[in-house]
C-alpha positions in Angstrom: -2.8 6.1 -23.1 0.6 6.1 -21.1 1.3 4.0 -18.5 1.4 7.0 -16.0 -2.7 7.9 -17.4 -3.3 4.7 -17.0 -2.4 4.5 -13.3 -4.2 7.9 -12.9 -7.4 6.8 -14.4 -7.6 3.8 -12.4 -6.8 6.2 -9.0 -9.7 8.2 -9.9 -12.4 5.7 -10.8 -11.5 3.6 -7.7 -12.7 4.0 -4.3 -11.3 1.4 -2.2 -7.6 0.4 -2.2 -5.1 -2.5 -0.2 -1.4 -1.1 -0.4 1.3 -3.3 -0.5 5.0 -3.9 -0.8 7.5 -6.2 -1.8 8.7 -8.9 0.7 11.5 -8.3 3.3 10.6 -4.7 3.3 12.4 -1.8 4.6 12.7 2.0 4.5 12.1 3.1 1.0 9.5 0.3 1.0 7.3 1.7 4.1 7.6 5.5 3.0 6.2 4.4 -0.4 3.5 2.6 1.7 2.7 5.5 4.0 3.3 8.3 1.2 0.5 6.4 -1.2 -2.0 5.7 2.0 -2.1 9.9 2.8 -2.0 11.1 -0.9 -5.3 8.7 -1.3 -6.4 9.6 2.0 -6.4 13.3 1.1 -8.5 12.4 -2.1 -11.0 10.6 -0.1 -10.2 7.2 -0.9 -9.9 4.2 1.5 -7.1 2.8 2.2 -5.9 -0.1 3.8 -2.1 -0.8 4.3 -1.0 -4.8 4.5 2.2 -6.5 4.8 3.0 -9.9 5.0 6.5 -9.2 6.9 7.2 -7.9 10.6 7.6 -4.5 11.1 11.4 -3.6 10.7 13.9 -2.4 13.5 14.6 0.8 13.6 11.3 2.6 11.7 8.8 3.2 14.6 9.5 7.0 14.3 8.0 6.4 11.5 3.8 8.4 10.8 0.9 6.0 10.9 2.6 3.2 11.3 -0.6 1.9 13.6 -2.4 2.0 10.3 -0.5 -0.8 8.8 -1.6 -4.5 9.0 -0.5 -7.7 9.2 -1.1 -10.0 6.8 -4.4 -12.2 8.1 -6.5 -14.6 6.4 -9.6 -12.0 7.7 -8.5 -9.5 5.5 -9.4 -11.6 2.5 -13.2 -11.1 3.1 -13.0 -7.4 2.6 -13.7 -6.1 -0.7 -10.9 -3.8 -2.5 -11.3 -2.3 -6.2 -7.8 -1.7 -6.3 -4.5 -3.7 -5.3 -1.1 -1.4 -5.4 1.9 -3.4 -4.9 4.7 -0.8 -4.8 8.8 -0.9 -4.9 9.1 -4.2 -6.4 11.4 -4.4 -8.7 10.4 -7.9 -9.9 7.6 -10.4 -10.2 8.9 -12.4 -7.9 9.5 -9.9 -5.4 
C-alpha cells in the first residue's frame, strides 16, 4: 500500500481529528490547516484545529479562523483517533 492509501485509509476509518502545523506558522501553514478542517468537515468528520503559536499578522481575512485554537492543557482531555501535523518539513519542526 502507498503512502498516499495509506493516508486515505486512515481518513476514512477515523472519525475524530486534531489538525496541526509546524511551529512559527504562517500563510501556507494556516491554508493547509483551514483547507484539511473543511475537506473533513464536508466528509462528516470532526475536526478540531490547534496551534501552539499566536495567530499571525496580517491573516484575519482569512475563513474560519474563529475555529482555530490555542494550544491549552484542556485540550488534552479530549479524545482524537487521528493527529495530522501538516507543512512540516522536519521532525523537529
Amino acid at each position: 500500500m502507498s503512502a498516499i492509501e495509506k493516508v486515505v485509509t486512515c481518513i476514512k476509518r477515523n472519525k475524530k481529528f486534531l489538525i496541526t502545523t509546524h511551529t512559527n506558522l504562517e500563510g501556507d501553514a494556516l491554508g493547509s490547516e483551514l483547507a484539511f478542517y473543511l475537506i473533513l468537515k464536508k466528509m462528516g468528520k470532526h475536526a478540531v484545529i490547534v496551534n501552539d503559536d499566536d495567530m499571525p499578522y496580517g491573516y484575519d481575512f482569512l475563513p474560519l479562523l474563529k475555529k482555530i485554537k490555542k494550544f491549552n492543557f484542556g485540550l488534552c482531555k479530549i479524545k482524537f483517533d487521528c493527529f495530522v501535523i501538516l507543512d512540516c518539513c522536519s521532525l523537529s519542526r
